[in-house]
MMTF fields as JSON, N, C-alpha, C and O atoms, coordinates in Angstrom:
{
  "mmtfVersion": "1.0.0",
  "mmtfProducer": "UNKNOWN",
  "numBonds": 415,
  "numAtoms": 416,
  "numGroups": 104,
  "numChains": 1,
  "numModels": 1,
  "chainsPerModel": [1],
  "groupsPerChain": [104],
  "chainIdList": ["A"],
  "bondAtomList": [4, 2, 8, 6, 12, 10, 16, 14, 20, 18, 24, 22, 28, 26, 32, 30, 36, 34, 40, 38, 44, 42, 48, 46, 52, 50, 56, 54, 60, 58, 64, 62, 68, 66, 72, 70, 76, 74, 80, 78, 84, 82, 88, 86, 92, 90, 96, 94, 100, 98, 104, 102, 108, 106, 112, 110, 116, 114, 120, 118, 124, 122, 128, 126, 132, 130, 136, 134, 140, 138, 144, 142, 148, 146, 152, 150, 156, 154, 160, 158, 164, 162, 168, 166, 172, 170, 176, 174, 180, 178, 184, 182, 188, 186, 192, 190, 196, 194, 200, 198, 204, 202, 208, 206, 212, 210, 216, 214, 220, 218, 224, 222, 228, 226, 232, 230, 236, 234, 240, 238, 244, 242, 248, 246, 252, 250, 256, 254, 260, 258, 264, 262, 268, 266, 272, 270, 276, 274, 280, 278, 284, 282, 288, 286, 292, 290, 296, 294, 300, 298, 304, 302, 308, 306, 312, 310, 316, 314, 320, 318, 324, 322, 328, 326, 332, 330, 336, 334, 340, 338, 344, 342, 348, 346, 352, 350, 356, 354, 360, 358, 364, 362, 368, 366, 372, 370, 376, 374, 380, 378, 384, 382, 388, 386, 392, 390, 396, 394, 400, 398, 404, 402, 408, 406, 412, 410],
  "bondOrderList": [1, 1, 1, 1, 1, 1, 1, 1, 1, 1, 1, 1, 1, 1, 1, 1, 1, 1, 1, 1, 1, 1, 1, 1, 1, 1, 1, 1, 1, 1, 1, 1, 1, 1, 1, 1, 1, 1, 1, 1, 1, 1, 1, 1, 1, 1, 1, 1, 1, 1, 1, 1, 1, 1, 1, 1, 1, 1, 1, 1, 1, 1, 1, 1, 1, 1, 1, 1, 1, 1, 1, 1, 1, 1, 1, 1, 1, 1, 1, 1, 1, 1, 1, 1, 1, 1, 1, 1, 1, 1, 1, 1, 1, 1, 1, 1, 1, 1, 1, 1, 1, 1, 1],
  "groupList": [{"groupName": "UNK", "atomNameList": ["N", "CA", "C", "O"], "elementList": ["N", "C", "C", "O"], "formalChargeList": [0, 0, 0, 0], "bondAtomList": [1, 0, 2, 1, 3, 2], "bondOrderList": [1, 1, 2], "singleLetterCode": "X", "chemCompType": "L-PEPTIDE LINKING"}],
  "groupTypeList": [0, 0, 0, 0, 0, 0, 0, 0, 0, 0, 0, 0, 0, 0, 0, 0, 0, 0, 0, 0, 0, 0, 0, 0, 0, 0, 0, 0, 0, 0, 0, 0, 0, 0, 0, 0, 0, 0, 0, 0, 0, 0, 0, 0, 0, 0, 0, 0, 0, 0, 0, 0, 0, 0, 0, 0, 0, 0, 0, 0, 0, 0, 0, 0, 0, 0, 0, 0, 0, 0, 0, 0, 0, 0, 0, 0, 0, 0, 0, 0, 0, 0, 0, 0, 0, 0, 0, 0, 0, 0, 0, 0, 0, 0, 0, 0, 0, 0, 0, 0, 0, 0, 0, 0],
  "groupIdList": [1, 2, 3, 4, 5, 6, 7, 8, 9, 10, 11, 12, 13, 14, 15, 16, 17, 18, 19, 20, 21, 22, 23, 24, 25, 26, 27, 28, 29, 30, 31, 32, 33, 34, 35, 36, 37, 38, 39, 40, 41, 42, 43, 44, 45, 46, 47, 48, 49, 50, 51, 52, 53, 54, 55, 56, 57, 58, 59, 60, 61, 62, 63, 64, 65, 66, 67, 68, 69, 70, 71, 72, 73, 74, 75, 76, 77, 78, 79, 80, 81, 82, 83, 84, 85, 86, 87, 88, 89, 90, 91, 92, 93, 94, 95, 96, 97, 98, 99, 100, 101, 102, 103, 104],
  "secStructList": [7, 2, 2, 2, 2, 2, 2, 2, 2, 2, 2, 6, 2, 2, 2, 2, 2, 2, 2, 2, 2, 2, 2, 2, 2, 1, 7, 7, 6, 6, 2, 2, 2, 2, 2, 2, 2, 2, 2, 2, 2, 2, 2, 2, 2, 2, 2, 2, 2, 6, 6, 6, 1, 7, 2, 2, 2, 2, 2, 2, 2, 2, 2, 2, 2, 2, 2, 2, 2, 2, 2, 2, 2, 0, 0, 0, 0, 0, 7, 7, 7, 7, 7, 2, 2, 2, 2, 2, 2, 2, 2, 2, 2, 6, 2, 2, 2, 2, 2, 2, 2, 2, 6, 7],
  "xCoordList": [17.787, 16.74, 15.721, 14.523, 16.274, 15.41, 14.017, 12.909, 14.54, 13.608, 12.721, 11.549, 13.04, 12.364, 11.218, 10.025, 11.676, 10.961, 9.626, 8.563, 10.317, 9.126, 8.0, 7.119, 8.106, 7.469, 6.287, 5.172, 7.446, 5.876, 4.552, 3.383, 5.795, 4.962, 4.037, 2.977, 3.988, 3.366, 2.132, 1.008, 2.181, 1.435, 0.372, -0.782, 1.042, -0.115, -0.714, -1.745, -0.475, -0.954, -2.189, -3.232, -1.991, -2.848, -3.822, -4.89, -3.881, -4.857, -5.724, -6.91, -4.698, -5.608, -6.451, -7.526, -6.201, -6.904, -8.379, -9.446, -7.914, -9.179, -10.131, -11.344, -9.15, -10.532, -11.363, -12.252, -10.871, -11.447, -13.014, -14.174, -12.646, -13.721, -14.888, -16.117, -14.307, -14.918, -15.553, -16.667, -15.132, -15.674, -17.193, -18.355, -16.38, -17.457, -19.241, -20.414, -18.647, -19.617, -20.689, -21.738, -19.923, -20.435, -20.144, -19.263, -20.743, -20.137, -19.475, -20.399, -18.493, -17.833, -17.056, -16.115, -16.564, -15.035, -14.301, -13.406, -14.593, -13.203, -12.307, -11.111, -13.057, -12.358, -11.804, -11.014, -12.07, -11.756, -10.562, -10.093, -9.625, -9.014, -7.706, -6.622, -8.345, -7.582, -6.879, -5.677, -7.818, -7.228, -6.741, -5.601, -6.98, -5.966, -4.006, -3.015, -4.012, -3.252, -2.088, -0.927, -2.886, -2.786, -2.115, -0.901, -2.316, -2.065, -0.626, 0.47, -1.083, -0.048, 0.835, 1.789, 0.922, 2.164, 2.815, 3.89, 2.382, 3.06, 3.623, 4.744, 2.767, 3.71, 4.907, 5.937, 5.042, 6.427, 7.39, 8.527, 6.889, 7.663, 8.46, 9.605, 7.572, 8.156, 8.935, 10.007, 8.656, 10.28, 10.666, 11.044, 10.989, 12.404, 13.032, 13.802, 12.473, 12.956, 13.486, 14.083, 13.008, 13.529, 15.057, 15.6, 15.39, 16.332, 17.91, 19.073, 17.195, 18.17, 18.021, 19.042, 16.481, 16.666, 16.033, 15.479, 16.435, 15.965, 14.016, 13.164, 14.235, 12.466, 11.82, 11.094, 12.297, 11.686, 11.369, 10.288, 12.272, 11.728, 10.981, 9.832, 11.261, 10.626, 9.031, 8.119, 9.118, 7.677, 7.131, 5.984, 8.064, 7.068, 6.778, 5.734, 7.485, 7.302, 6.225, 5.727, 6.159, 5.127, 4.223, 3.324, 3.788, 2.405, 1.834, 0.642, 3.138, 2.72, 2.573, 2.013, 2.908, 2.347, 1.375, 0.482, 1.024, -0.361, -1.603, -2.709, -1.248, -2.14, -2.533, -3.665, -1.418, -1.898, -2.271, -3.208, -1.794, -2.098, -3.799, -4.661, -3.744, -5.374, -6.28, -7.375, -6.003, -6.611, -7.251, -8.368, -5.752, -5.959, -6.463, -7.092, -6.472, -7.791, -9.02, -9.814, -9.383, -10.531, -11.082, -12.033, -9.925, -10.569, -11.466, -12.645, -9.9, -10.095, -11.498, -12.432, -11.557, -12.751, -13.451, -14.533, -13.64, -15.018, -15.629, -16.459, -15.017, -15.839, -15.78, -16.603, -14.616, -14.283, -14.28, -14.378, -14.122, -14.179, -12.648, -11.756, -12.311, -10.721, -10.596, -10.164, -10.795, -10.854, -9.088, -8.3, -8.639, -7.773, -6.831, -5.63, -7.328, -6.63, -6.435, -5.514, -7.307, -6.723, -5.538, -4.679, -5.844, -4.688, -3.127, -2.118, -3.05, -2.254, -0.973, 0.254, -2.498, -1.898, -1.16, -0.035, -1.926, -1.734, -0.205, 0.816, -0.19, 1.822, 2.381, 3.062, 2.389, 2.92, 3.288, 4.393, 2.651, 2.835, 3.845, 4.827, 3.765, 4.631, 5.764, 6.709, 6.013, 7.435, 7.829, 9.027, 7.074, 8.155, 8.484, 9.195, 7.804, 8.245, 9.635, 10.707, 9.49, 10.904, 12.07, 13.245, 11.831, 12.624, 13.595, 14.818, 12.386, 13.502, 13.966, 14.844, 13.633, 14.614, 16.044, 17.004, 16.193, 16.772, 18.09, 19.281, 17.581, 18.44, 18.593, 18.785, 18.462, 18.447, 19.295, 19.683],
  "yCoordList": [-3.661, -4.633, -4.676, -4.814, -4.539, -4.158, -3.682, -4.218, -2.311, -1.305, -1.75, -1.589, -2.397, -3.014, -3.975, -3.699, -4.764, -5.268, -4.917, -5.498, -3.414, -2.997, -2.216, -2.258, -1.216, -0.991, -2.091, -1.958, -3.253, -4.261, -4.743, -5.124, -4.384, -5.229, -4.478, -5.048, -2.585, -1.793, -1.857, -1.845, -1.915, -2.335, -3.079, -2.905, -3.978, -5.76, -5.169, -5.771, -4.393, -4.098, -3.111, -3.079, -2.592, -1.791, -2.541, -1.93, -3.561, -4.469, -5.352, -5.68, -5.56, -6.26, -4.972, -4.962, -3.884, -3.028, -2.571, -2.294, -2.615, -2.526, -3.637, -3.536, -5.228, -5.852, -6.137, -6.959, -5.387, -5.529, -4.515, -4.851, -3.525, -2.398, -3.768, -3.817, -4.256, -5.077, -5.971, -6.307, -6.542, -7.631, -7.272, -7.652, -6.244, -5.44, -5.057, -5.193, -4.599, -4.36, -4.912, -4.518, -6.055, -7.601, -8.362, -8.435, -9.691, -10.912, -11.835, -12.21, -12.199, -12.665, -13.613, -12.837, -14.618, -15.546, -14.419, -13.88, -14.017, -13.605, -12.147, -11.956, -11.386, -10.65, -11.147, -10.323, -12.263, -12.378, -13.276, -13.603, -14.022, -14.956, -13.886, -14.031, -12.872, -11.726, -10.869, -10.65, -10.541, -10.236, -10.883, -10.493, -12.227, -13.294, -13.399, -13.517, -13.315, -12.909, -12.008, -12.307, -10.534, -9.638, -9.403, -9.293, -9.335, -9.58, -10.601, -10.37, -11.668, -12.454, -12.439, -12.859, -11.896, -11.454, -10.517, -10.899, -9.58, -8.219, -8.832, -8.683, -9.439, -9.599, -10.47, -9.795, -11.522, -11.667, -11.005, -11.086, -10.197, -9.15, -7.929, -7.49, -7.641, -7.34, -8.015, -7.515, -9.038, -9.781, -10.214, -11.312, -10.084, -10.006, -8.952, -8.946, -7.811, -6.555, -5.733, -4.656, -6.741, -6.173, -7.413, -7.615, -7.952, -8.871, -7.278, -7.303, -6.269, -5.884, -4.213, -3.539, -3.562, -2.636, -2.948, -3.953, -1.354, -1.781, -1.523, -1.068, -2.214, -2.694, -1.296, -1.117, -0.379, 1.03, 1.704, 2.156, 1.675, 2.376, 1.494, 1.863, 0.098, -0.754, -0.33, 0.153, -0.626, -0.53, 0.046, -0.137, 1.9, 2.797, 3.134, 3.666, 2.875, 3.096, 1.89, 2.155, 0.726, -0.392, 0.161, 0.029, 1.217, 1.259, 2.63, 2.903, 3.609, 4.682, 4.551, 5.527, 3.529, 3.082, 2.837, 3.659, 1.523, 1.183, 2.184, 2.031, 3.314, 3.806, 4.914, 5.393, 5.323, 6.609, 5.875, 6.345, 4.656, 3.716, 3.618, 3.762, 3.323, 3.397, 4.226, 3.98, 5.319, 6.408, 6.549, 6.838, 6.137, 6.885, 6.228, 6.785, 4.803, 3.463, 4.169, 4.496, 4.49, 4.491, 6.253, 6.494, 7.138, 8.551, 7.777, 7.64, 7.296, 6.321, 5.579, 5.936, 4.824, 3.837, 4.03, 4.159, 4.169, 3.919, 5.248, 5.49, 6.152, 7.512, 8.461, 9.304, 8.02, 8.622, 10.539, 11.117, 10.891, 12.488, 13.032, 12.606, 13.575, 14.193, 15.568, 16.426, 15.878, 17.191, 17.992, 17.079, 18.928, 19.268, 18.852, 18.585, 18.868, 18.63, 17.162, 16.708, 16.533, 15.079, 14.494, 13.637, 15.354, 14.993, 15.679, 14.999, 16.68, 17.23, 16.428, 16.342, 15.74, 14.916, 13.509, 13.144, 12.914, 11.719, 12.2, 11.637, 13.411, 13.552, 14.146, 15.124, 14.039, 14.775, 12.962, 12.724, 12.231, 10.584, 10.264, 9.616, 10.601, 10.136, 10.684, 9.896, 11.753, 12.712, 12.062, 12.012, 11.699, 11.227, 10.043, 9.556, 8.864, 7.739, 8.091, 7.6, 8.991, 9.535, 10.126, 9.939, 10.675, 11.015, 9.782, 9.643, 8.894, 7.603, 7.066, 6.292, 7.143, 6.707, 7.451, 6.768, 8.83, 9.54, 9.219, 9.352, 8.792, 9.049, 7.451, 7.101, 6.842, 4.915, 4.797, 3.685],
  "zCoordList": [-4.794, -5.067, -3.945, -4.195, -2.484, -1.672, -1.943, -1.935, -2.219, -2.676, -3.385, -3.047, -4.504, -5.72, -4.917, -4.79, -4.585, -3.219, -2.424, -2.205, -2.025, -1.379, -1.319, -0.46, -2.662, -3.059, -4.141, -4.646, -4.066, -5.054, -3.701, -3.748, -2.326, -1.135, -0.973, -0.712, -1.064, -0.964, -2.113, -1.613, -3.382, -3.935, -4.118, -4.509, -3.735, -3.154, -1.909, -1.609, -1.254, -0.292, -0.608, 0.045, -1.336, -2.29, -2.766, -2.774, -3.144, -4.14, -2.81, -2.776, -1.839, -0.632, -0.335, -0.935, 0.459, 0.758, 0.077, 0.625, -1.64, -2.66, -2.625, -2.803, -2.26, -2.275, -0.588, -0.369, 0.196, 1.288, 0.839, 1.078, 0.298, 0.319, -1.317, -1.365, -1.908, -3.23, -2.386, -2.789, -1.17, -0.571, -0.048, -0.196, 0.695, 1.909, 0.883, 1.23, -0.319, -1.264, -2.159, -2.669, -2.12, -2.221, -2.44, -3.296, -1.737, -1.135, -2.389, -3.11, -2.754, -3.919, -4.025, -4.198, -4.082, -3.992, -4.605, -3.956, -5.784, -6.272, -5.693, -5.911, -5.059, -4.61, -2.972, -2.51, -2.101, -1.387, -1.411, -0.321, -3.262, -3.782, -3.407, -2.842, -3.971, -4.549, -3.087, -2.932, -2.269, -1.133, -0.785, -0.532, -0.466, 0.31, -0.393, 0.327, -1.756, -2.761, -2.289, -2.008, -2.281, -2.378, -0.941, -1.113, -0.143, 1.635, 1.715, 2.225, 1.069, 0.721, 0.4, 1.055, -0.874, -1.763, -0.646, -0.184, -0.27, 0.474, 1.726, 2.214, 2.077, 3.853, 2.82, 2.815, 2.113, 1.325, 1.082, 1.548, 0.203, -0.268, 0.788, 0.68, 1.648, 2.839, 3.549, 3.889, 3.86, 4.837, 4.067, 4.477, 2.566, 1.55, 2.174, 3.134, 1.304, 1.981, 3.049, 3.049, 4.204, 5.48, 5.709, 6.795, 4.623, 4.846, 4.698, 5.102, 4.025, 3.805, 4.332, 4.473, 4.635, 4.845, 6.394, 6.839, 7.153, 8.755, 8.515, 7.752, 9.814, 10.322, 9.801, 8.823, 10.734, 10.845, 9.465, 9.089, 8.961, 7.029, 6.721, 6.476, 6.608, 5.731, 6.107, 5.435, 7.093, 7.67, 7.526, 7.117, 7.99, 7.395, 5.741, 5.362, 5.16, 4.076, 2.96, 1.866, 3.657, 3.028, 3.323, 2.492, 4.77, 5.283, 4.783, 4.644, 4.488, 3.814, 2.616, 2.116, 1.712, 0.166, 0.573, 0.364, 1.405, 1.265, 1.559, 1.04, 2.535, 2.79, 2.065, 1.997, 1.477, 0.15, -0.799, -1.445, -1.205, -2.258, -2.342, -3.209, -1.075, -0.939, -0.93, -1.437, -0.375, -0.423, -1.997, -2.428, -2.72, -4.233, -4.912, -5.811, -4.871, -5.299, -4.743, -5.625, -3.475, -3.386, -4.341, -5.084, -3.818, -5.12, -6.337, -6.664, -6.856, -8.539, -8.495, -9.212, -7.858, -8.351, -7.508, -8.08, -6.315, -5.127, -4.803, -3.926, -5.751, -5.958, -4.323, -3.965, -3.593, -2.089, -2.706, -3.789, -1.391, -1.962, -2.541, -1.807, -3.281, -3.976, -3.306, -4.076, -2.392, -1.697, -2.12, -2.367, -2.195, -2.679, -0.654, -0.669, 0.27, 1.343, 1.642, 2.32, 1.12, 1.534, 0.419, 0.623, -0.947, -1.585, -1.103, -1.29, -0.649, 0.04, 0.948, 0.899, 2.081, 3.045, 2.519, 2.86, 1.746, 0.969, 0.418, 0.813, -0.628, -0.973, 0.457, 0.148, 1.411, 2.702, 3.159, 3.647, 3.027, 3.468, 2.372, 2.734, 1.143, -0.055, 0.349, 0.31, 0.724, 0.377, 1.997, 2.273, 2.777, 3.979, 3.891, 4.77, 2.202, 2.372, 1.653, 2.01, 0.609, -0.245, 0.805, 0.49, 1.767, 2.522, 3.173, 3.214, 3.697, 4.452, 3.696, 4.078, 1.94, 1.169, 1.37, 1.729, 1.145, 1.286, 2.469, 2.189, 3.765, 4.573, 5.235, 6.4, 4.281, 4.529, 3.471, 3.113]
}
């Protein structure tokens, strides 16, 4: 259930990250409701999660969702570049969050 956990924390973390770039883009309540939310939910969901897995995975693995998470929001919608190497790197962050699954 952990797990279950932390990948939702990784997620929300995902949706804060998207509305930081929605904010930045223009000035809105609702995407800044949403980040606050979003930020919110995750640091939660994260110290659920670390109730049961250690600091070190948890961590890395919330920050490597969020940050490929993001990456791939911004490809998707904010029209960032899809270069065949940054997608590369982005599953090279995935497969080492699968790994500390692996050996956690």
């Amino acid at each position: 259930m952990a797990w279950t956990f932390l990948i939702l924390a990784g997620l929300f973390e995902m949706l804060g990250v998207a509305m930081i770039n929605k904010l930045h883009n223009g000035k809105n309540w609702i995407p800044a409701v949403l980040l606050i939310l979003g930020f919110g939910a995750s640091f939660l969901l994260l110290s659920i999660a670390m109730e049961s897995l250690p600091m070190g995975t948890a961590y890395a693995v919330w920050t490597g969702i969020g940050a490929s998470g993001g990456a791939v929001v911004g490809m998707l919608f904010f029209n960032e570049s899809k270069d065949w190497r940054r997608i590369l790197f982005i599953a090279m962050v995935l497969g080492a969050a699968v790994g500390l699954k692996l050996v956690s």
